[in-house]
C-alpha positions, 0 to 999 in steps of 0.5 A, spaced: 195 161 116 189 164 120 191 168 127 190 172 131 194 176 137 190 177 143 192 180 151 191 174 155 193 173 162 194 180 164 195 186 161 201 189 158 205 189 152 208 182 155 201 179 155 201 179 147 200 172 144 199 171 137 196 164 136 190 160 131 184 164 130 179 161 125 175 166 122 168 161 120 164 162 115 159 168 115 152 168 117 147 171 116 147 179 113 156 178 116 161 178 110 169 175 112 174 180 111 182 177 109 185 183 112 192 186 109 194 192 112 192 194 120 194 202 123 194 203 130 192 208 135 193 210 141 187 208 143 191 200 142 196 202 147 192 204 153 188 197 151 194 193 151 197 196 158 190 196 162 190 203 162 183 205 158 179 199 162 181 196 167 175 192 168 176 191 160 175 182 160 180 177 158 182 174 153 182 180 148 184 181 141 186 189 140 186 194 135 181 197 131 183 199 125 185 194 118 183 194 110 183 188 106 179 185 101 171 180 102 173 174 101 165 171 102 159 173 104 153 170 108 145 170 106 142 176 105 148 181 104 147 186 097 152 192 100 158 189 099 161 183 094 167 178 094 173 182 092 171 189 094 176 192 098 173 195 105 175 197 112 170 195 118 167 202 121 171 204 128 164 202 131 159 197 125 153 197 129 154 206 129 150 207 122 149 214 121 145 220 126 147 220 134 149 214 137 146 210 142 150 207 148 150 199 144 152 203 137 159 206 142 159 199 145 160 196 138 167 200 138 172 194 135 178 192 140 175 194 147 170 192 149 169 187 145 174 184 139 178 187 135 181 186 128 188 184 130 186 178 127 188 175 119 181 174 117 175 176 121 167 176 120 163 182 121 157 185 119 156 188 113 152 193 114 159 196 118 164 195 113 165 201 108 169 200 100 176 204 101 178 209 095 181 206 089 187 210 090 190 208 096 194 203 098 192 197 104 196 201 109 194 207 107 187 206 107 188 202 114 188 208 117 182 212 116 177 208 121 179 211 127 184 218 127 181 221 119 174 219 121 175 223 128 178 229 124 173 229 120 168 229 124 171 234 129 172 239 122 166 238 119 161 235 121 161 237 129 165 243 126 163 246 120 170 249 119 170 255 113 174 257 109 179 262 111 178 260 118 184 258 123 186 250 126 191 249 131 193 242 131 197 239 138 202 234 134 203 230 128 200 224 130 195 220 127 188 223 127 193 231 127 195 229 121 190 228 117 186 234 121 191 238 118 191 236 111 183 236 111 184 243 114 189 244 108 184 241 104 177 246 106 182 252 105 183 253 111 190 256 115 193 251 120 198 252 126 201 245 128 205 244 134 211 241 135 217 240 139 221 237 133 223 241 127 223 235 122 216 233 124 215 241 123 218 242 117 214 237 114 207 239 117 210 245 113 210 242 106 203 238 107 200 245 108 201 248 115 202 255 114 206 257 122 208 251 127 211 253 134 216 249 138 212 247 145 218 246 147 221 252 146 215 257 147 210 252 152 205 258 152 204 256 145 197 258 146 198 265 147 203 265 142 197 262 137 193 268 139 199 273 136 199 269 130 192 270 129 190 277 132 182 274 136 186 267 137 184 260 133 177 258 130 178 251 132 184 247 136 184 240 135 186 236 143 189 231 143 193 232 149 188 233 155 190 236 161 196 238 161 194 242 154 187 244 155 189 250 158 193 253 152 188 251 147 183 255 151 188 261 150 189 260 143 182 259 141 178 265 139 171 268 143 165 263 140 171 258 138 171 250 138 176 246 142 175 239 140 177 234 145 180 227 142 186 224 146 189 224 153 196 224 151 197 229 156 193 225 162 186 225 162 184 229 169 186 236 170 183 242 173 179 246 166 179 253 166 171 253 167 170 261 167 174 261 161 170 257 158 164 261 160 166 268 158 168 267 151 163 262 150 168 257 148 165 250 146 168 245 148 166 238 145 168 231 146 169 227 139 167 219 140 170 217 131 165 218 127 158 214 123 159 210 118 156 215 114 161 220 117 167 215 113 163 215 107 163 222 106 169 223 108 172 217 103 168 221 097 172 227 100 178 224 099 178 221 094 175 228 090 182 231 093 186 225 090 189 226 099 193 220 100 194 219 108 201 221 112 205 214 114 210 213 118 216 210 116 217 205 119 213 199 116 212 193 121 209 186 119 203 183 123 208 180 127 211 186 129 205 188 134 209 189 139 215 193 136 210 197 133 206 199 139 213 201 142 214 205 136 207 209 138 209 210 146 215 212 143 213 218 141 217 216 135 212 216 129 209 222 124 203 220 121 200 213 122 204 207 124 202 201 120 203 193 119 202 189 114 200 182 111 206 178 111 
């Protein structure tokens, strides 16, 4: 059955329907996706409560992140082909080099649709073949957090060997930072305030974790481990963080900022910034160009993404968005086609 789960009426996890959807035929230069697996983003859950654009139009359907397989294509389309497994990129129209205000406003699930749907058209000129190795619900987590990663690392950061990540949780894009950060041959301090989440951030790799609950001025505790402090810190809490990560990053280092779990708006330390010339980015996921490179990274590497767990069906949307405000998941939370 063709469906889709949209926010209707209001905001709110309760605003959630799931009704018929009817994917159409592609058009011209479009190809039609029959998704299998979706993941979901902390993104998806401001969407869904109202909180990441409250002017957002209604009806809506949320999430950006999904695999599946090309079912049909419309005239003109040679880049991808009946059977190919792909993923739309998180914003298709963003092809490669700087994006421009309508390549952001492409970004799948706000401001407009998203793929919490069975089978949807798109172009497809945004969409991007998976590495072979991995599994639906492994490769519907690499639009939106491994592509954010690697930007941040690479193309944004050109991190080095030998050089020092600090990376804020084991959520979804902190995940995949550390295990390209591993990946680069470089060391990688992960916080955690639970030692099970630490201990297997030990085992993908992370060479120290710090329990933030035990010591909250972890970034002066980073500084220790690491003498001059940390060439990159990975931000995804905002402004309840900031403030650490500009202690534990070194003089002339990066702090990428990507996520607001922490709260959006605080006082920033500008003085900091400016006497230790400290640069401080904001990282908008990536081109599709970007998830290209990074796809041919991870399958050179053989590198598999961290799941959560907990596996949920399409369905199950709204217990899997509880899951992710919980704070209860490592890695990504996915669903998958049942």
């Amino acid at each position: 059955m063709n469906e889709a789960w949209r926010i209707e009426g209001g905001f709110g996890p309760d605003k959630l329907a799931r009704g018929p959807h009817d994917p159409g035929e592609p058009g011209p230069g479009e190809a039609r996706v029959r998704f299998t697996a979706w993941s979901l983003n902390y993104r998806d859950a401001l969407i869904v409560a109202g909180l990441y654009n409250p002017k957002q139009k209604l009806p809506l359907v949320p999430l950006s992140d999904a695999a599946g397989v090309v079912d049909a294509v419309g005239p003109g389309v040679t880049r991808v082909a009946v059977g190919d497994r792909v993923c739309p990129a998180f914003a298709p129209a963003w092809i490669d080099g700087r994006p421009s205000a309508e390549d952001m406003r492409s970004a799948l699930g706000s401001p407009g649709d998203g793929v919490a749907m069975r089978a949807r058209c798109l172009p497809a000129s945004g969409l991007v073949r998976v590495p072979a190795h991995l599994s639906d619900r492994e490769a519907a987590s690499l639009p939106c957090a491994a592509t954010t990663a690697w930007n941040a690392l690479f193309e944004l950061g050109a991190i080095k060997p030998g050089e020092t990540v600090l990376v804020q949780g084991t959520g979804g894009v902190s995940s995949f930072a550390l295990q390209f950060a591993v990946m680069a041959g470089a060391r990688v301090i992960v916080t955690s305030g639970s030692p099970e989440k630490a201990a297997r951030a030990r085992a993908l790799g992370a060479f120290e974790t710090i329990d933030y609950r035990k010591e909250p001025r972890w970034g002066e505790r980073a500084r220790e481990l690491t003498g001059e402090g940390v060439e990159h810190v990975i931000e995804v809490g905002g402004a309840g963080t900031i403030d650490q990560s500009l202690r534990a990053v070194r003089a002339g280092g990066t702090v990428s900022v990507i996520g607001v779990l922490a709260g959006p708006a605080g006082p920033v330390p500008l003085t900091r910034i400016l006497m230790t010339g400290v640069r401080l980015q904001g990282v908008f996921v990536g081109s599709r160009a970007m998830f290209e490179r990074m796809n041919r990274a991870i399958e050179a590497a053989a590198l598999r993404p961290v799941i959560d767990e907990r596996a949920f069906g399409f369905e199950e949307l709204p217990a899997a968005l509880a899951r992710m405000q919980a704070g209860a998941h490592q890695g990504k939370i996915t669903l998958g086609a049942s």
